[in-house]
C-alpha positions as CSV (number, residue, x, y, z in Angstrom):
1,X,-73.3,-62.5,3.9
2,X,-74.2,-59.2,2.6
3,X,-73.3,-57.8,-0.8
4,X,-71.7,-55.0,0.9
5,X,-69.5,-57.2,3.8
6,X,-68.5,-59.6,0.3
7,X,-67.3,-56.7,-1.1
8,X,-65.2,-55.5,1.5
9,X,-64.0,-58.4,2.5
10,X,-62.5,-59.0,-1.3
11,X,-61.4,-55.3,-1.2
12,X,-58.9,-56.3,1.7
13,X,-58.2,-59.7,0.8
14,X,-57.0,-57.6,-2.9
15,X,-54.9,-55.4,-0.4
16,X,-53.1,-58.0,1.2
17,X,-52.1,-59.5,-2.1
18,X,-51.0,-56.4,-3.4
19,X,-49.0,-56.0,-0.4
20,X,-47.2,-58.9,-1.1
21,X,-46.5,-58.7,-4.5
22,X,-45.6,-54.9,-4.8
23,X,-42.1,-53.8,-6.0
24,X,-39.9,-52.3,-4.1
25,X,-38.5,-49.5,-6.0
26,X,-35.2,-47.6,-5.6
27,X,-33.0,-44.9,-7.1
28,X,-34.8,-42.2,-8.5
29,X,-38.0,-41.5,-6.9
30,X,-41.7,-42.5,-8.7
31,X,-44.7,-40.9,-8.5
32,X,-46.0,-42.6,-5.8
33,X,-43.2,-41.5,-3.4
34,X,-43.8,-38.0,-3.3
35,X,-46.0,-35.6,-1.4
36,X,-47.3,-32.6,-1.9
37,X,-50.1,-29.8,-1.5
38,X,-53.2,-28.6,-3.0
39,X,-55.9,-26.3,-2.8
40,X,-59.8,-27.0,-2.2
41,X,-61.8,-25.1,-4.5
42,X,-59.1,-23.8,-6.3
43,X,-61.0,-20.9,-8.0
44,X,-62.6,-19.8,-4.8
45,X,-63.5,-16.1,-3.9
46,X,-65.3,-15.6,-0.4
47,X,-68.6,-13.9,-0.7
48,X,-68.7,-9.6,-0.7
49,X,-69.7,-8.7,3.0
50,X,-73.3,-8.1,2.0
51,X,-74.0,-11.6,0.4
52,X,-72.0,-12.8,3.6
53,X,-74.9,-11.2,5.9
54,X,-77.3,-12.8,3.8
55,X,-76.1,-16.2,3.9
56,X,-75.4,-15.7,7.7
57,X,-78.9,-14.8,8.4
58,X,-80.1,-18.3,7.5
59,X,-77.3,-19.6,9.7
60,X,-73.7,-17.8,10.3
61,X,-71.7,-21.2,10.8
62,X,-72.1,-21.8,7.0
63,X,-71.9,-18.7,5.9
64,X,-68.1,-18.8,7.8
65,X,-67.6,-21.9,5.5
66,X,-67.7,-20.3,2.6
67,X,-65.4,-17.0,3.9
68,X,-62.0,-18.6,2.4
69,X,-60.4,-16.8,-1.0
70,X,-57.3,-18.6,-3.0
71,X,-54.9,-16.9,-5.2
72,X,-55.3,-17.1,-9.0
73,X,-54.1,-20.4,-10.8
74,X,-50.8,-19.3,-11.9
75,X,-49.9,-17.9,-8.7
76,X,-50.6,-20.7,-6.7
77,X,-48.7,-23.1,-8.7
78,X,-45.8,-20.2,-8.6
79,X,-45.6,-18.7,-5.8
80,X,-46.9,-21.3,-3.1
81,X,-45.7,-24.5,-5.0
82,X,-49.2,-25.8,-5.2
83,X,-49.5,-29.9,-7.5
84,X,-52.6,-30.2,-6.9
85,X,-55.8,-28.0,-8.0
86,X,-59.3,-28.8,-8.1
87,X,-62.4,-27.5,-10.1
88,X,-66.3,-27.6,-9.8
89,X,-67.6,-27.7,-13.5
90,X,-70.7,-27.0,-14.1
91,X,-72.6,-28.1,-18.1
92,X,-74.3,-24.3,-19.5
93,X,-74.9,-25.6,-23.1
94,X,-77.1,-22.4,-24.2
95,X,-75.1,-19.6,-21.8
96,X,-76.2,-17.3,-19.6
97,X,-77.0,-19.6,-16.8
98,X,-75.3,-18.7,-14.0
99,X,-75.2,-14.8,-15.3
100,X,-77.5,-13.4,-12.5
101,X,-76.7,-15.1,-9.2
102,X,-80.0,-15.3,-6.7
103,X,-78.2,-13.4,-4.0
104,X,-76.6,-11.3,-5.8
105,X,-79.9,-9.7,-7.2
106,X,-81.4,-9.9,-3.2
107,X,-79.0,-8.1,-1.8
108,X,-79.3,-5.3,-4.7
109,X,-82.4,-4.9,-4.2
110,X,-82.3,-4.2,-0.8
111,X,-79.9,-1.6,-1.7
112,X,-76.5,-2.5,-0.7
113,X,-73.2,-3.5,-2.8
114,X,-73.6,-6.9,-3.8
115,X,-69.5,-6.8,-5.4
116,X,-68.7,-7.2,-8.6
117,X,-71.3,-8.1,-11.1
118,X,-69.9,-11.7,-12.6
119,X,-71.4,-11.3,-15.7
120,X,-69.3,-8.0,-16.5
121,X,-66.8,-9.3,-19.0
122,X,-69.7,-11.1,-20.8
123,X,-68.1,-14.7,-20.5
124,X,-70.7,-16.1,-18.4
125,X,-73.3,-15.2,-21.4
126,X,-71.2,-18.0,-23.4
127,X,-72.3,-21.7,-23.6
128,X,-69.8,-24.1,-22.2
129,X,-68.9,-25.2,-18.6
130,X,-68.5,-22.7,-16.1
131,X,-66.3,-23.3,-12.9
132,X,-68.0,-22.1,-9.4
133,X,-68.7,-23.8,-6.1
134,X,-72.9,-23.3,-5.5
135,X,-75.3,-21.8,-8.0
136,X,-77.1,-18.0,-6.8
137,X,-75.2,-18.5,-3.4
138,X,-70.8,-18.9,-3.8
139,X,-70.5,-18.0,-7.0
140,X,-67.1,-15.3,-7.0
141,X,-64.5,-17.2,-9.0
142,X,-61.5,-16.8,-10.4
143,X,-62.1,-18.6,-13.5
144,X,-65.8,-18.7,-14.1
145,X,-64.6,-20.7,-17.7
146,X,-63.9,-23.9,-17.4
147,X,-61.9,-23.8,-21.1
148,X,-60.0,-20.9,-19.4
149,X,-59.1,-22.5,-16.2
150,X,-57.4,-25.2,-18.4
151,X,-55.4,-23.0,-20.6
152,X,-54.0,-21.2,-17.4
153,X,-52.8,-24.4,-15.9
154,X,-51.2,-25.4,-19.0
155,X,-49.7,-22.3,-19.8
156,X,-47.7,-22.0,-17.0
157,X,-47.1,-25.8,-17.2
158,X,-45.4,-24.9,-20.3
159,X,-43.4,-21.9,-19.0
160,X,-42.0,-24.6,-16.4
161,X,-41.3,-27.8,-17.9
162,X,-39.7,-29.4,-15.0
163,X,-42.2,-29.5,-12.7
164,X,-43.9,-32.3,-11.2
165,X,-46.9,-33.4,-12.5
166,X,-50.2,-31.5,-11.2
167,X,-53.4,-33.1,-10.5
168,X,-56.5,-31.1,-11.4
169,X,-60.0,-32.8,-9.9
170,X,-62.9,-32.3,-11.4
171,X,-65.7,-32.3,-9.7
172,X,-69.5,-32.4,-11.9
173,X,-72.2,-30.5,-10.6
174,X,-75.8,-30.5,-11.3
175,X,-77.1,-30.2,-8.2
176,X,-80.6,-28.3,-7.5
177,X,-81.2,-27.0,-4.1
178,X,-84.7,-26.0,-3.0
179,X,-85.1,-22.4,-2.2
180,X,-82.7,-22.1,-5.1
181,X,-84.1,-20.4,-8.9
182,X,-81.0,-21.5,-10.9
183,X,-81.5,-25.4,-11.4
184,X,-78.1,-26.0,-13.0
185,X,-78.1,-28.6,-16.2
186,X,-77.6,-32.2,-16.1
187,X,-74.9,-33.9,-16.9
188,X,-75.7,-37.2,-19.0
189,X,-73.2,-39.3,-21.3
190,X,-72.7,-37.2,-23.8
191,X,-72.1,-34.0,-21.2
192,X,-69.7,-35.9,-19.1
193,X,-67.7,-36.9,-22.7
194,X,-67.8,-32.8,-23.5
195,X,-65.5,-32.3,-20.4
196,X,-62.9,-34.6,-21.6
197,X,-63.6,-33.2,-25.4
198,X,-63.0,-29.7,-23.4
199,X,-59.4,-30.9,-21.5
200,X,-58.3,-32.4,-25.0
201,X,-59.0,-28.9,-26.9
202,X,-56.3,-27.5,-24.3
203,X,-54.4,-30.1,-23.9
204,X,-52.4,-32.5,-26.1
205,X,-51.9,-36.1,-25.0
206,X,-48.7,-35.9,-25.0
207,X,-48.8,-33.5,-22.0
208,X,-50.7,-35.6,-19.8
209,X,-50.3,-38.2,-17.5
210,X,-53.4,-40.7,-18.5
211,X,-54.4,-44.0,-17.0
212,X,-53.1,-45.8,-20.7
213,X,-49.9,-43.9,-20.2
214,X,-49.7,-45.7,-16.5
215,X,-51.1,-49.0,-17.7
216,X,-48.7,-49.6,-20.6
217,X,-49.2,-53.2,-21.9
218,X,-50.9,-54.6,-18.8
219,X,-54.4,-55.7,-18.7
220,X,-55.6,-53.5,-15.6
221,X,-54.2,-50.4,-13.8
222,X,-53.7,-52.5,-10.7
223,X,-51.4,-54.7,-12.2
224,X,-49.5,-52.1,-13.9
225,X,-48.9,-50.8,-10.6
226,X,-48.1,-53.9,-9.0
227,X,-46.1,-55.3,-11.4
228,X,-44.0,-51.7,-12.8
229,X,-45.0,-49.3,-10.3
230,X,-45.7,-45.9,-11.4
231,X,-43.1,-43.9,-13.5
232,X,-40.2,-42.2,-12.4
233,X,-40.3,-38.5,-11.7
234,X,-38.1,-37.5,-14.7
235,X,-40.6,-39.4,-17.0
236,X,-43.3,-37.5,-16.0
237,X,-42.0,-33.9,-15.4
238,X,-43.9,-31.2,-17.2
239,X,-47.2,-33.1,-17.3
240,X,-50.7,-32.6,-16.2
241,X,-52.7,-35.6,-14.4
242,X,-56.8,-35.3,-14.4
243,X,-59.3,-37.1,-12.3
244,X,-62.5,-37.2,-11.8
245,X,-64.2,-36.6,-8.1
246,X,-67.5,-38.5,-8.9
247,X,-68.5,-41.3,-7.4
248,X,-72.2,-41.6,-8.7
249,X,-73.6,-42.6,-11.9
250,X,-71.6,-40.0,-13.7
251,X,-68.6,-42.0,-13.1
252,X,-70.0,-44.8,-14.1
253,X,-71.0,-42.7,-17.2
254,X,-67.3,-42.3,-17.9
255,X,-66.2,-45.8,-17.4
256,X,-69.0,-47.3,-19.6
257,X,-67.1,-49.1,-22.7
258,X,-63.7,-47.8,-21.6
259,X,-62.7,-50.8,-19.4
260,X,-59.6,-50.1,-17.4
261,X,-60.2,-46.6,-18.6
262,X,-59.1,-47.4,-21.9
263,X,-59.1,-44.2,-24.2
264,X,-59.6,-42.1,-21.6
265,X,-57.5,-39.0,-20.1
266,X,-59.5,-38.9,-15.9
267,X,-58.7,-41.2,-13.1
268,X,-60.9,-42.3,-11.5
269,X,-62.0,-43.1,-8.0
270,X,-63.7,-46.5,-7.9
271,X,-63.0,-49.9,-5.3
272,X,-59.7,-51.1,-5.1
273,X,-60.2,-54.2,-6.8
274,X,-61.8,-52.4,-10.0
275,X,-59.6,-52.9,-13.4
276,X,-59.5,-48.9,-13.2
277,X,-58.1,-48.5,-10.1
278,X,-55.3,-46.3,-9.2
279,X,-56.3,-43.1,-7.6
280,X,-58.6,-42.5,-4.4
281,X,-59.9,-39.7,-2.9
282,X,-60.5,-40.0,0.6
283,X,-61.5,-36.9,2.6
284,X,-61.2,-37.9,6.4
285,X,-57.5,-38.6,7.0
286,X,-58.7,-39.0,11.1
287,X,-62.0,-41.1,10.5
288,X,-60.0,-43.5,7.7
289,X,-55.9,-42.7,8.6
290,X,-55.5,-46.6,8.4
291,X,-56.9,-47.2,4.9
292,X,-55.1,-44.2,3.5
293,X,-51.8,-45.9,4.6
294,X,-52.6,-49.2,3.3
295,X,-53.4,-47.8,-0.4
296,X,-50.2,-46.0,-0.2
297,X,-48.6,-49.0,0.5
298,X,-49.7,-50.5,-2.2
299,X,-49.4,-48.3,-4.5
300,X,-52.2,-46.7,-5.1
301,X,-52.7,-42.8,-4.9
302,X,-54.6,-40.9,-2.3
303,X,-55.9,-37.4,-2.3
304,X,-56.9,-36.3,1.3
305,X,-58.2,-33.1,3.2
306,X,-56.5,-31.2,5.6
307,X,-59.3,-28.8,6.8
308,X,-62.9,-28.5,6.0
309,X,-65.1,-25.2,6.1
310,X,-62.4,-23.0,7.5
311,X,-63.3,-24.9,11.0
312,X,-59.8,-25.8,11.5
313,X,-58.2,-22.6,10.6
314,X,-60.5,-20.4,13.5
315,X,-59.2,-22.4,15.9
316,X,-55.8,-23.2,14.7
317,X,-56.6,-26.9,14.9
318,X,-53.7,-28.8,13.3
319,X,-55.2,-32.4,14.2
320,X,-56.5,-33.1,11.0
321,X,-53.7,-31.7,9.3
322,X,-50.9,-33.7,10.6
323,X,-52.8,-36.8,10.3
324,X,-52.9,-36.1,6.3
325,X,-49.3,-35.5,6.3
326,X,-48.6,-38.9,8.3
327,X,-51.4,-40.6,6.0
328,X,-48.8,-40.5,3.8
329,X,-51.6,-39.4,1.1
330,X,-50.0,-37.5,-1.6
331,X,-51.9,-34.7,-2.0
332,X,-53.0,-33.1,0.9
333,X,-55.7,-30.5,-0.1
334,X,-56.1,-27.3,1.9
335,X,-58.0,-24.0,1.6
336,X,-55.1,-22.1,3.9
337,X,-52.2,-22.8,1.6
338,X,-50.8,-19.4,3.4
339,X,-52.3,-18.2,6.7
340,X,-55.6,-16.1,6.9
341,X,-54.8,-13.4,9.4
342,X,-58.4,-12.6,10.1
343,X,-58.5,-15.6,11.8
344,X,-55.2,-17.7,13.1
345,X,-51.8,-18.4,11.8
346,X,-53.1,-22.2,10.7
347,X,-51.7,-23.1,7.2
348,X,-50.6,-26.2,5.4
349,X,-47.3,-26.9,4.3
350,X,-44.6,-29.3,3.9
351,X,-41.7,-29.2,6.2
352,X,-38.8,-26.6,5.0
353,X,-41.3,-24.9,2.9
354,X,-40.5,-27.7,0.2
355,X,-42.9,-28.1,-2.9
356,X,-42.5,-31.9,-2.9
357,X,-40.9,-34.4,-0.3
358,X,-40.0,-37.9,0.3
359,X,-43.4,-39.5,1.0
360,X,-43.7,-41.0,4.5
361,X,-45.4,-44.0,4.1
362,X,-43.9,-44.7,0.2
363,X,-40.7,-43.0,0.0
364,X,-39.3,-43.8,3.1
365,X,-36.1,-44.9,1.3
366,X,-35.2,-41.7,-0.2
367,X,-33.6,-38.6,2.5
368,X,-35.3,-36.2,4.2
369,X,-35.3,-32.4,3.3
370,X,-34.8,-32.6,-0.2
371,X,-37.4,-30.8,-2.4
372,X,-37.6,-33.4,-5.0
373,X,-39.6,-30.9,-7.1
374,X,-36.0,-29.5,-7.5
375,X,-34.1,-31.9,-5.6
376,X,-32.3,-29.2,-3.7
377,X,-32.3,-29.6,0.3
378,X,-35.0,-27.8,1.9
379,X,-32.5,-25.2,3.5
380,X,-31.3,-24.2,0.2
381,X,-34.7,-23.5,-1.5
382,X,-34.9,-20.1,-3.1
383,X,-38.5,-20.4,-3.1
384,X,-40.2,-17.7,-0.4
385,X,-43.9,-17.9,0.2
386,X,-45.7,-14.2,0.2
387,X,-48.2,-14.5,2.8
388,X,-51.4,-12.8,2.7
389,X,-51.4,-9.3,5.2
C-alpha cells in the first residue's frame, strides 16, 4: 500500500475514534459551536482602473479576480461583524522592497494615473513585514505594515472586550513569478520565528487564544479536544486566535522543536492525527463538504471559502456559499461581506444579520436566532450593516 493510501486510511480510522469518544457538551456554548464570517484578503484594495487595463491585457478574467476592495480592519470587525481576518505577510528585512510596484511605474510611464503612490507615507521604505497580496501587480492595501495591521486588530479588540474571539490567518509569501522584477525575500527559520516575535510585540499572551491555552495538561491538542473540548465562549471573550495558512516547509519550520505546538502562539494546519492538530483550513466546501462535516464533528475547527475571484459574486452564484454555511465550518471566508453593486446583490451573511450563530453541524443543541456574539435574538439585534452604494 502506498504511503499516501496508509496515511489516509489512519487519518479516518483517527476520525472514527474521535467520533466515538468526543464529549458531548451542553449549557453555555464552546468555541467549536459557533459560526461566523470572515474576509479573504482582508487588507485588499482593487487595482486603479489603469493598472486594471494592464493586467486585463494579459488576460481580463484575472484581472476581474483581483477587482474586489474590503473595508479597513476596524470597520469590518465593527460595522459588518467580521471574526475572522486574514493577512499575506511578506519578510522586507532592509525596506524599500515593495516601494515601487512594477506596474505601477508601466502604467506611468505610459502616461496615465497609476493611483496613489504606496510609498507616500514612507512606511514601505521601513524594514519589517509588509502585508499585500502579489508583488508589482495587487499591491493597494490597507495596511501595508504588518506591525500596524496587528495593533489595529488589537485596539479595537480592547475597545470591545466581549467579543468573540477573532481568527487572523497568516499567510507567508515569498513567491517569485517570472516576468516579475520584485523577487520578494525568503522566509527561513529564523524569518518565520520574526512573525511570531512581531504578534508578541502587539500582543500580550494573555490576550490570545494559543494552542497551550487549548491543550491545558494534555499531551496533544487532539486529546485536549477530545477529552475537554474547547473552552466556553465566556472564557475566551476578548481574545485574539492566530494561525498559520502554510502548508509547506515553512510550517514545518514552525513546528520543528515545538511538539504539539508547544510555546507557540499559530495553529496550525497539519493531518488530523498530528499531535498539533486542531484547526484546518479547507477551501472547497463543494469538492470536500463531507470532510468539513466530519472535522466539525469531532471537534476540530474548519475555515472554509465561500467565493473565489469574484466568480461567484458576477453571477450571483450562492452554491458554494450555502454549502459553507451547511459545512458547518466556522468561519466562512468571503470577499463580499456586503454586496458589490457593480456587479450583483451576492453577499455572505449569517441568517438575521447575526455576528455569530448556533453552528449547524456542532451546536445543534443550542436555539436558533440567537446572536451568541451578544446572545440577543436575531430580531432584536441593533446591529445594521452599511452597504456599499
Amino acid at each position: 500500500m502506498r504511503r499516501i493510501e496508509i496515511m489516509r486510511l489512519t487519518g479516518c480510522l483517527g476520525l472514527v475514534l474521535l467520533t466515538y469518544c468526543l464529549p458531548v457538551h451542553s449549557g453555555e456554548p464552546r468555541f467549536n459551536q459557533i459560526q461566523v464570517i470572515g474576509t479573504h484578503n482582508s487588507y485588499h484594495i482593487a487595482p486603479t482602473p489603469a493598472i486594471f487595463e494592464l493586467v486585463a491585457s494579459a488576460g481580463r478574467r484575472r484581472a476581474e479576480g483581483l477587482d474586489y476592495s474590503h473595508r479597513p480592519l476596524q470597520q469590518q470587525l465593527s460595522q459588518l461583524g467580521i471574526r475572522e481576518l486574514e493577512l499575506d505577510v511578506y519578510a522586507d528585512p532592509k525596506g524599500g522592497l515593495y516601494a515601487e510596484p512594477n506596474l505601477r511605474k508601466m502604467v506611468k510611464n505610459r502616461g496615465k494615473d497609476p493611483g496613489p503612490d504606496p510609498a507616500d507615507d514612507g512606511k514601505l521604505q521601513k524594514p519589517g513585514f509588509k502585508v499585500l497580496h502579489v508583488q508589482d501587480v495587487d499591491f493597494r492595501t490597507h495596511t501595508p505594515l504588518f506591525n500596524d495591521a496587528l495593533k489595529q486588530i488589537r485596539a479595537w479588540s480592547q475597545a470591545n472586550r466581549r467579543h468573540l474571539p477573532i481568527m487572523v490567518m497568516i499567510e507567508l509569501k515569498d513567491e517569485a513569478f517570472f516576468g516579475l522584477s520584485t523577487k520578494p525575500a525568503k522566509f527561513g527559520r529564523s524569518e518565520v520565528d520574526e512573525v511570531e516575535t512581531a504578534i508578541l510585540s502587539v500582543f500580550d499572551q494573555s490576550e490570545l487564544l494559543t494552542p497551550d491555552r487549548v491543550r491545558g495538561h494534555f499531551e496533544t491538542l487532539p486529546e485536549a479536544i477530545q477529552k475537554q473540548g474547547w473552552p466556553v465562549l465566556d472564557t475566551v471573550r476578548g481574545l485574539v486566535m492566530f494561525a498559520l495558512e502554510n502548508e509547506d516547509e515553512l510550517r514545518d519550520y514552525y513546528l520543528d522543536g515545538h511538539e504539539a505546538l508547544r510555546g507557540r502562539v499559530m495553529f496550525t494546519s497539519v493531518a488530523e492525527t498530528h499531535p498539533a492538530a486542531a484547526w484546518f483550513n479547507v477551501n472547497d466546501p463543494v469538492k470536500e463538504f463531507d470532510r468539513i462535516r466530519k472535522l466539525v464533528r469531532v471537534g476540530f475547527l474548519v475555515r472554509t471559502r465561500a467565493d473565489a475571484d469574484t466568480v461567484q459574486a458576477r453571477t450571483n452564484d450562492t452554491n458554494q456559499r450555502d454549502k459553507a454555511l451547511k459545512s458547518g465550518a466556522h468561519f466562512v471566508s468571503t470577499d463580499y461581506p456586503e454586496p458589490d453593486r457593480r456587479l450583483t446583490e451576492y453577499c455572505v451573511r449569517l441568517p438575521g444579520g447575526v455576528i455569530a450563530r448556533a453552528n449547524p453541524v456542532s451546536g445543534t443543541t443550542f436555539p436558533d436566532g440567537i446572536d451568541l456574539e451578544s446572545s440577543k435574538p436575531a430580531s432584536n439585534t441593533s446591529r445594521r450593516f452599511k452597504t456599499k452604494p
